[in-house]
C-alpha positions in Angstrom: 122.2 102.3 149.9 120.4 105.6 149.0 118.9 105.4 145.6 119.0 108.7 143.3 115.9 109.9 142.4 115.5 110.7 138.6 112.8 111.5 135.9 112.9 109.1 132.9 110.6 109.9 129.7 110.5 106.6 127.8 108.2 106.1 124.8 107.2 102.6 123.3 104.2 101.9 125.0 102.1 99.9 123.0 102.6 96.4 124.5 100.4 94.7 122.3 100.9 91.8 119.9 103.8 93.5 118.6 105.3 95.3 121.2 107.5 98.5 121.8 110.4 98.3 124.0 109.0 100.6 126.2 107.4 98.9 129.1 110.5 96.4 129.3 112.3 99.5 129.4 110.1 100.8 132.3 110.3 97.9 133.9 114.5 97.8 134.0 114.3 101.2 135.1 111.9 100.6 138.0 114.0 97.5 139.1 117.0 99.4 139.4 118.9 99.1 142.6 121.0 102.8 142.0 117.7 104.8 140.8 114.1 105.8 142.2 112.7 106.3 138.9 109.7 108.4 138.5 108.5 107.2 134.7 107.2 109.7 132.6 104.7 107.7 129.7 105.0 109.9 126.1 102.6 108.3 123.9 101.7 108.9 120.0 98.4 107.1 120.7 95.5 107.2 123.2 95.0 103.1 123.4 98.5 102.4 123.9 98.1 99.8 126.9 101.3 101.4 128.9 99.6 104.5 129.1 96.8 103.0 131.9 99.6 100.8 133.7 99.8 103.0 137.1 102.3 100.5 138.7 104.6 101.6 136.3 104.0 105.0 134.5 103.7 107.8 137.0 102.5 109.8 134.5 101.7 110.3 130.4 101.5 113.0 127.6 101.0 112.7 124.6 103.5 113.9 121.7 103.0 115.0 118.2 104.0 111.9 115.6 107.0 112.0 113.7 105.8 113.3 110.7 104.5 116.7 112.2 108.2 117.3 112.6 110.7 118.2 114.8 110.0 122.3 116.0 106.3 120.8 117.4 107.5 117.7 118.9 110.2 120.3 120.9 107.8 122.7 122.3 106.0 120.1 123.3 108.5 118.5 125.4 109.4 121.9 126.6 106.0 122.0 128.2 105.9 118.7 130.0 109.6 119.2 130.8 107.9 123.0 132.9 105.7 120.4 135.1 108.3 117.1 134.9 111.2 118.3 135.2 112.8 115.2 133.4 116.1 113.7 133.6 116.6 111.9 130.9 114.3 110.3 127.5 114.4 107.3 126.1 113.4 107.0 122.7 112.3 103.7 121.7 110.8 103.6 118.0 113.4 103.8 114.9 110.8 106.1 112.9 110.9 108.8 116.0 114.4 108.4 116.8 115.7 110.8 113.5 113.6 113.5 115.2 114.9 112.7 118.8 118.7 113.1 117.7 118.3 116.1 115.6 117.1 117.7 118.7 119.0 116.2 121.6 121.4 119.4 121.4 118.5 121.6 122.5 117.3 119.0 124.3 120.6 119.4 126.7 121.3 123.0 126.2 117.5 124.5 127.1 116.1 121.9 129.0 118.9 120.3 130.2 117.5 117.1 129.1 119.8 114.2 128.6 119.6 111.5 126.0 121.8 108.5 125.1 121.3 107.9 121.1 123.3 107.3 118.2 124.7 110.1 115.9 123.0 111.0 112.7 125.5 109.0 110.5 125.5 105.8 113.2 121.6 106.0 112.8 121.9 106.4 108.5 124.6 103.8 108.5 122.5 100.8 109.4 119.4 101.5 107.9 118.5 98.8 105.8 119.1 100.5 102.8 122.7 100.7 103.7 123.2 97.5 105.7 125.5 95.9 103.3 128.0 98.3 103.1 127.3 98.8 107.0 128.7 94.9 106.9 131.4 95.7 104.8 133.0 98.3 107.2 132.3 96.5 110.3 133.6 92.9 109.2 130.2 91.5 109.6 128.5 89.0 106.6 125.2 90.9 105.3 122.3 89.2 102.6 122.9 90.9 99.8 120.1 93.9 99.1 118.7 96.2 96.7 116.6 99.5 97.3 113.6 99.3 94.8 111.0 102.4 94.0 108.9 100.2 92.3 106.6 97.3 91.6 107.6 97.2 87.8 111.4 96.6 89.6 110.6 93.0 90.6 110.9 92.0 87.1 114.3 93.0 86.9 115.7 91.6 90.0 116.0 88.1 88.7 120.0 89.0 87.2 120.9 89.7 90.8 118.5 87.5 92.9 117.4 84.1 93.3 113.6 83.2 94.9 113.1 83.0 97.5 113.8 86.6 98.8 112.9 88.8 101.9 110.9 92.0 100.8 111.0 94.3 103.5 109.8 98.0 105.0 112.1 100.5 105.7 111.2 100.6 109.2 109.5 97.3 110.1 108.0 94.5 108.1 109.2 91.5 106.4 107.6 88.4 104.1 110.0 86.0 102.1 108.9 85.8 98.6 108.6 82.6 96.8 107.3 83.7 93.4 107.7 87.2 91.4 104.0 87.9 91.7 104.4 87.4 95.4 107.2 89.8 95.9 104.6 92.2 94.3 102.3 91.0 96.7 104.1 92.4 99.6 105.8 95.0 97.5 102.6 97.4 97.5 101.2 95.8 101.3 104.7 96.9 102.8 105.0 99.9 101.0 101.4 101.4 101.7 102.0 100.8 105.6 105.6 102.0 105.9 106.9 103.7 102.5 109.2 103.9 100.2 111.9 102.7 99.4 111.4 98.4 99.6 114.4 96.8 100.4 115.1 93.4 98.7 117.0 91.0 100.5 119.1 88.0 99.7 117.6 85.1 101.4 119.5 83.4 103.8 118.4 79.9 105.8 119.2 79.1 109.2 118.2 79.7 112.6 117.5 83.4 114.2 119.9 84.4 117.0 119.4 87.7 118.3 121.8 89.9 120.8 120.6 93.1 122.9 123.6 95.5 123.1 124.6 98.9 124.7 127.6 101.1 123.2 129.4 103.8 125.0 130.0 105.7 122.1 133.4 105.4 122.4 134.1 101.9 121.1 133.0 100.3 124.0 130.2 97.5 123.9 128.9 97.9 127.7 126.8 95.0 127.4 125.2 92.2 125.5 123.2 89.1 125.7 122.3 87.0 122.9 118.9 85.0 122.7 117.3 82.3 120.3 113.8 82.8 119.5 111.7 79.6 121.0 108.1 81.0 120.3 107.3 83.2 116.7 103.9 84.9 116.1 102.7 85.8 113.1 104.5 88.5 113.0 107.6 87.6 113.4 107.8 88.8 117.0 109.5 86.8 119.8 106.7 85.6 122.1 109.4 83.6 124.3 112.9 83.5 124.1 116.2 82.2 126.0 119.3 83.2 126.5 122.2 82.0 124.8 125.7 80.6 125.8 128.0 82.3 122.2 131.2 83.5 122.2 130.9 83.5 118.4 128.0 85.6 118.6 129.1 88.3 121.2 132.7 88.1 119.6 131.0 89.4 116.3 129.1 92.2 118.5 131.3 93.5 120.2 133.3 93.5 116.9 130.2 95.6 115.2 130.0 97.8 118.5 133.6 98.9 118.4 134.3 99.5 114.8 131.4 101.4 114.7 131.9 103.2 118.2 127.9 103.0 118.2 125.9 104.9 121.0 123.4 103.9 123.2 121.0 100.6 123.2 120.8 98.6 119.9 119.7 94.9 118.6 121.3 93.0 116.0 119.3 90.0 114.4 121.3 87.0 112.9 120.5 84.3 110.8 123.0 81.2 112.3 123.3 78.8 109.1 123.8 75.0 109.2 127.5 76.1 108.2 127.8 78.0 111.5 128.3 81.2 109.9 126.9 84.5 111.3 124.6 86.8 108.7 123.3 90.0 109.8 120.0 90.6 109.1 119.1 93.9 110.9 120.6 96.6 113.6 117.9 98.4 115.2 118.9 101.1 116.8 117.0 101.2 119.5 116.7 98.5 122.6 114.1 95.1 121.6 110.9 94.7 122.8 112.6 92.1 124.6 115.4 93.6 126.5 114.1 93.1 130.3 115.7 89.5 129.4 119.1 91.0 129.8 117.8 92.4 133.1 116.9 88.9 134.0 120.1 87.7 132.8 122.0 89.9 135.2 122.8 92.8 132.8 120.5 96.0 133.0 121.3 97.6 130.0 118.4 100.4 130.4 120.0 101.3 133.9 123.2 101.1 132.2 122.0 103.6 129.3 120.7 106.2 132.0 124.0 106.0 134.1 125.7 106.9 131.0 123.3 109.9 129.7 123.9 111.1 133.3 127.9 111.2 132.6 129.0 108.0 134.5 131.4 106.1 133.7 130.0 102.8 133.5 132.3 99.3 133.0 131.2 96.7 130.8 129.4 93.7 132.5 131.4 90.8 132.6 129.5 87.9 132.4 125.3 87.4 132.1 123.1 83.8 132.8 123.1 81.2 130.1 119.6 79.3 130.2 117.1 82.1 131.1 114.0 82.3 129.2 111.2 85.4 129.2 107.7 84.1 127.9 105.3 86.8 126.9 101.4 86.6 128.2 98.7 88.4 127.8 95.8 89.8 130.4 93.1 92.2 129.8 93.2 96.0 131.8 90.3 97.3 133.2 89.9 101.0 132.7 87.9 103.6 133.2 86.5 105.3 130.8 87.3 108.5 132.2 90.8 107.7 131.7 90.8 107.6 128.1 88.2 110.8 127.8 91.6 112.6 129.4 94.4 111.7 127.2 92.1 111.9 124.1 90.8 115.3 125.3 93.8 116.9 127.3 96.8 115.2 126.0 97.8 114.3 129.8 96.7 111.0 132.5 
């Protein structure tokens, strides 16, 4: 069989200690048996390791951060799109993805550039300012949680919250709090690093389950594969992982999938109690940093994702392998220095 030959933007490529989802993401892609994927590397950093991988990025740009806003980030894409000629981009950080969706209209109509993301309200409606009520509406149990402004707020939190409580970023970050004068601890740590608003978090004890998913838009789930953390770093991050055998769990996303008629890649983290009960802890609305496990499970949801930018109708998988495990490693890149003098200097490699 002939395989199509496309242009795939991805970001996420810092595959460091706390990795994007972009190289797995790459890597899907590259492994696909309908596509011959040309990767094109956008990068919001010059040391990002995916940017010097040759054997999987074709070639890299770098793009204006997020908070230079949207107008910059689009005439920049309008100029590598003159020399690429890409297909399709694949967003892979929640703090970029805002700016991705607002333009992905232009995106289509001038550069007929096709994307796969949620809508503005999907995206607002699991931040995890709003996760509760996201819970409510989906028939999914949530911690309960509180948006806080403040340090001085921490004093006041003890007529709705017992210790210990989660204090968390409203992009990435989490500590569990033991004490009041830990909670400010991580209050102003968290908050300097990501922003405000702190979320406050009932905490909930159990084991961590977590399911990569892909949604049609339409009420579909296309895919999912659940997986139970085997190896933590210190930051929380899944260093190895296997796959899981849970109807429970991939009842309850499918359930989350369809009722919210989300679109595009997504990951929902679950804290399993001794009780057996499911409590939804995050929806990222992007694909995991570990999503080539559902490639290795039999399900490639990155392939799936490009398929349905492109129009296709895609099926849902059917079934995916119980007992697979991904472990993460580390190895050292030699570059030349050369290299990094062109993306610092020129933006391109």
């Amino acid at each position: 069989m002939t395989r199509k030959k496309i242009t795939v933007a991805v970001t996420g490529l810092n595959n460091i200690d706390s990795p994007g989802p972009g190289i797995p993401v790459i890597r899907a892609l590259k492994e696909s048996e309908l596509f011959d994927v040309r990767i094109i590397g956008l990068s919001y950093e010059t040391l990002e390791p995916g940017l010097y991988m040759r054997e999987l990025v074709d070639k890299s740009y770098s793009i204006p951060l997020p908070s230079v806003g949207i107008s910059t980030l689009l005439d920049r894409l309008k100029y590598i799109n003159n020399v690429e000629n890409i297909d399709v981009i694949i967003p892979n950080f929640d703090a970029e993805l805002h700016g991705f969706i607002k333009i992905s209209e232009q995106l289509k109509t001038e550069l007929d550039i096709a994307t796969f993301m949620p809508s503005q309200d999907q995206f607002e409606s699991r931040h995890k300012s709003t996760l509760y009520d996201f819970g409510e509406d989906n028939g999914v149990k949530v911690p309960y949680s509180k948006m806080i402004f403040t340090a001085s707020e921490i004093n006041t939190l003890k007529t709705d919250f017992t210790y210990p409580l989660v204090i968390k970023g409203k992009f990435y970050d989490a500590s569990i709090a033991a004490t009041p004068e830990q909670a400010v601890n991580y209050f102003h740590k968290i908050s300097a690093k990501w922003g405000l608003p702190i979320i406050v978090q009932e905490f909930v004890g159990g084991n961590e389950v977590n399911v990569t998913a892909i949604g049609d838009g339409k009420g579909a789930c296309i895919g999912a594969v659940p997986m139970r953390k085997l190896y933590i770093t210190d930051k929380g991050k899944a260093w190895a992982g296997v796959s899981l055998d849970d109807e429970n769990l991939i009842e309850i996303t499918n359930r989350v999938i369809s009722n919210s008629k989300w679109k595009g890649g997504c990951e929902l983290e679950f804290i399993k109690t001794k009780e057996g009960e499911y409590y939804l802890l995050e929806m990222n609305p992007r694909f995991p940093a570990w999503v080539y496990l559902a490639k290795g499970c039999g399900q490639n949801h990155p392939e799936a994702l490009v398929r349905m930018a492109l129009g296709e109708d895609v099926k849902p998988f059917e079934s995916y392998d119980v007992g697979k495990m991904f472990i993460r490693y580390s190895y050292d890149q030699i570059v030349d220095m050369k290299d990094y003098e062109q993306i610092s200097t020129t933006g391109e490699l």
